[in-house]
Every structure is written in C-alpha cells, then in structure tokens.
N, C-alpha and C positions, 0 to 999 in steps of 0.2 A: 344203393345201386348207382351206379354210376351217371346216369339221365334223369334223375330224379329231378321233381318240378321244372324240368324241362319241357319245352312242346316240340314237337316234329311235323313239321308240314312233306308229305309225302306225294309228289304229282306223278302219275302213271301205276297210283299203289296197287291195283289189280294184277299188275302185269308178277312174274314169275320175282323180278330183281324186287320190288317195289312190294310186296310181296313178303321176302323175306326178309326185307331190309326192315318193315313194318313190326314184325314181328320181333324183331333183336333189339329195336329200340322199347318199344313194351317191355321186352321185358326186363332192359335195364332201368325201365323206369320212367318212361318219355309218357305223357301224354301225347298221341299219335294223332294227326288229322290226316285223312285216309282222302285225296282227290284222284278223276277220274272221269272218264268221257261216260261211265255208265254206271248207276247209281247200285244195282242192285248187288253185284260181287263186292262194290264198297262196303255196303250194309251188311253180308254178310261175315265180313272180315275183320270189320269193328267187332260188329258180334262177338266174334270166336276171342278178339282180344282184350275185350270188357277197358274195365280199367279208365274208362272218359276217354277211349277211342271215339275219335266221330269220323261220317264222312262225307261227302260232299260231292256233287256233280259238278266239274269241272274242265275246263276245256283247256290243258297249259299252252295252248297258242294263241290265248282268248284273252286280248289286256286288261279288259274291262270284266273278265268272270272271275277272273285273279285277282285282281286287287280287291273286289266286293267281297271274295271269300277269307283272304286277309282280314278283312275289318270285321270279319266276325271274331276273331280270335283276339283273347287278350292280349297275348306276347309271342313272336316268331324266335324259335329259339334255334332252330332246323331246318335248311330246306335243302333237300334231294328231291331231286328231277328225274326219274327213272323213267322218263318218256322211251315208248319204242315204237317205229313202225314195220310194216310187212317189208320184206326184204325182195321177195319174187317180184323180178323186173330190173331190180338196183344191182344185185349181186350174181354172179357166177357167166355174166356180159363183158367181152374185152371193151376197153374203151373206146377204141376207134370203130366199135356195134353199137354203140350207146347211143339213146337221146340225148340231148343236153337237158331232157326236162328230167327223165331219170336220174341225170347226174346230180343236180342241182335240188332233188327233191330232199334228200336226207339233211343238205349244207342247210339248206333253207330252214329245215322243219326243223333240228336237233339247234340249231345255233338260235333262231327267234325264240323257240320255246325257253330255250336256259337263261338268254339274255331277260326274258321278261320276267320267268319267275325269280332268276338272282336278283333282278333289280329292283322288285318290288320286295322281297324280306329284307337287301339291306338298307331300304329307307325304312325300315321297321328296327332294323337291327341297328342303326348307325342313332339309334333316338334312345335308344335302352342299354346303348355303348354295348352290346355282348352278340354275337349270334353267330354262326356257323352256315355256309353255302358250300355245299358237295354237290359233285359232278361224278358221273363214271367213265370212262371210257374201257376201249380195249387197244390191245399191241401195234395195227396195225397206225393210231398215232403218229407211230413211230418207227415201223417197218415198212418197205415194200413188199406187199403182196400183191397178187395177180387179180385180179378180178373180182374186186372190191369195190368198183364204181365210187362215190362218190361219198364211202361213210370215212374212210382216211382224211380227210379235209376236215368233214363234219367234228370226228373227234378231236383231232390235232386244235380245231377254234375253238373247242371247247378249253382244251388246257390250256390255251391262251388266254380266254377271255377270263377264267377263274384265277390266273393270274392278276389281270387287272382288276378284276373285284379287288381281289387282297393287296395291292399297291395304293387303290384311292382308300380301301376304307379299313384296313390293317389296324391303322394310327387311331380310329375311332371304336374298335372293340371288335368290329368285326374278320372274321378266318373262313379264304376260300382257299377251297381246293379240290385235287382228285382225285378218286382212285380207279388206275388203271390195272384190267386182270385181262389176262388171256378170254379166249369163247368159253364159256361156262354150258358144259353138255349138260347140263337138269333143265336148262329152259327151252321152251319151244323154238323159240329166236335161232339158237344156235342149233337144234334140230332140219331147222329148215335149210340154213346158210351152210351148212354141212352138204344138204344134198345135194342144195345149187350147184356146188362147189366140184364135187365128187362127181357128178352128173359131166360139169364143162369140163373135167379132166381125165375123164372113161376111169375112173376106180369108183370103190365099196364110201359109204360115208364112214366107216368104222377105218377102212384105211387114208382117209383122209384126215380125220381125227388123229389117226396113230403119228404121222408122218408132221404134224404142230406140234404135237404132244413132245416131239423126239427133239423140236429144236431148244426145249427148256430143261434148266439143271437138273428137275426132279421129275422128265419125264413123262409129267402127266399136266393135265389144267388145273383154272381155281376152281374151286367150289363157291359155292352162294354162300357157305358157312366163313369161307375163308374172308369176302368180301364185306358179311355184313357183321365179321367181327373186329373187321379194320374199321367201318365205318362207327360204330359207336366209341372206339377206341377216340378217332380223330375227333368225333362230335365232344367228346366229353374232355373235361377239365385236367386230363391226364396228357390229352392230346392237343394242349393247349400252345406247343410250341410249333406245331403244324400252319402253316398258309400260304400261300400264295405259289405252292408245288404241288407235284403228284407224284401221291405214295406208289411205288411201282411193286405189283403184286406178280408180276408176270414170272417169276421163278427165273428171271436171269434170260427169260427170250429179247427183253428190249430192259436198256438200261440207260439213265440219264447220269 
C-alpha cells in the first residue's frame, strides 16, 4: 500500500475533512494519530480504524500540547491540519458590516494553528530528512467572492506559507503543500456557509450551490473522495515530485 510504515498526524480529525482524510490514509497503510479538542469522537474513530490508530486530546492552536504530543510519537511522517471553525458571524456579512474582530478571527486562527503544527513536524521531519506538510484550502484563495469575510486571506496564507515550508526545508527532505477543492456539500461546514450565503442573497441553498457548481468545467463540486485521494497520492512516494505548490482540485473554477 502506498503509506505503509508511515505515520500520519491528523489535527482537527473529528471534523467531516479530517475524518475522511483519516480513514484513506488507513487504509493505504499509514499508521494514523488521530488529534482533537475532544477526546471521545477521537477514540471512537481510532476504534473503527484499528490498525495502531491512536488518539489524542489536543488543542492545534496550543504550542506546548503540540509539540508534547509529537514526542510521543516515534517518527512524523504526515501532517494535515484539517482544523475548522464555526463560520456563523464570519461568513454571509458584507465587509463594510463586519467586526474587525470577525474578520480577523479565521486569519488568526487557520494561519497560527498551521504555522505551529507545520513547524513543529518539520523540525521532526528535517532530522529523519523525509516527511510531508498538507494544507487544504478552497477557491475562494483565489477568487473574489462576496461575502466571505475574512477566510480568502486566511486561505490564500495558507498557500503561501506552505510554500515557504518547502523553500527552507525542500533541500532537507522535507514537501509542503496544498490542496485546494471547491465547498465540499457532505460536510456540515459547507451546509452551514451555503445557508449563510443563500440567506444574504434571498435564494434556496440548493440554488446557491447550483449557481458555484455552474462556474466549474464539470458542473458540479469535489467530493471528500476526490480530496482524500489526492492527499495520499501527494503524501506518498509516487507523489514525491509534489512541494512547495497547490494541487488545484477545483475542476477549472480557479487555476494557477
């Protein structure tokens, strides 16, 4: 299999992405460490994927819960950030209606959390010369869209700063990067930001859906399947010419 005696540190793995990303790496073979602000959906999700899943109570905005949980672990061979937060407040607000503390909440929380967890596997990774940092984002990176508040910054620093992982530490073994997919309608996430959305522009969420869906070549969104089978592609030694970019999954809505 393609992950095999690999490890995957997974932070946010409850959540729907983190989730299924967990599970694709399993089952190509990853031993999985499964973290998390709450320990119980951890534990049952190692459960269900046996195999020397474990998982862990963790907080990835938390520098010192992070690195402690690192040293539990022999070797970082993975790490995905699949952190998410509640969107109601952030999203479906013109800007010029905005806090600056709403705007600033997602820049804050999505860019410290990645920066801490990337930084602490490639002082792991850059010691065992090999290891792999994914990031996900989505389109709006890279498009304008209306009423998005403050996650277009948050994402767009993300592919920036996954860039400079793989500039300082490329040379030493280690490969950042990201993948960016349009809204993924199977997760709650984008359930909610749908209505927001649909809600601030008097339509149905299902015609709001239809009308992103329409500006991509094949008409429709990614799937979680689409997403987390890019990721173990790029995690794995096949996708080893991969770093310091982002793989663009968006069906031709946003292209680099």
């Amino acid at each position: 299999m393609e992950l095999t005696n690999k490890t995957a540190v997974i932070y946010g793995a409850a959540g729907a992405v983190g989730t299924t990303l967990a599970k694709a790496f399993a089952q190509a073979g990853a031993a999985v460490a499964l973290t998390g602000r709450h320990r119980e959906p951890l534990e049952a999700l190692a459960k269900e994927l046996g195999g020397g899943a474990t998982a862990a109570q963790v907080d990835a905005l938390d520098e010192v819960a992070i690195e402690a949980h690192l040293a539990t672990l022999a070797c970082v061979d993975i790490s995905v950030n699949a952190l998410g937060i509640p969107q109601t407040g952030i999203q479906g607000i013109p800007l010029a209606q905005l806090s600056a503390e709403a705007f600033m909440t997602p820049v804050m929380t999505y860019v410290r959390s990645h920066f801490l967890t990337a930084r602490a596997a490639a002082r792991r990774m850059v010691a065992q010369n090999s290891g792999v940092i994914l990031a996900h984002t989505a389109n709006p990176a890279r498009m304008a869209i209306p009423l998005m508040g403050g996650m277009p910054p948050a994402w767009a620093s993300l592919e920036i700063m996954m860039g400079t992982f793989s500039v300082e530490h490329a040379a030493k073994g280690v490969r950042a990067l990201v993948l960016r997919t349009t809204g993924l309608p199977e997760t709650g996430t984008i359930d909610e930001v749908y209505g927001l959305h649909a809600s601030a522009i008097g339509i149905t969420r299902a015609q709001f859906q239809q009308m992103l869906e329409s500006r991509t070549h094949r008409g429709r969104h990614n799937t979680l399947a689409e997403l987390a089978a890019a990721a173990v592609f790029v995690a794995s030694d096949a996708g080893r010419g991969f770093t310091g970019t982002t793989l663009d999954l968006t069906g031709g809505m946003t292209g680099d």
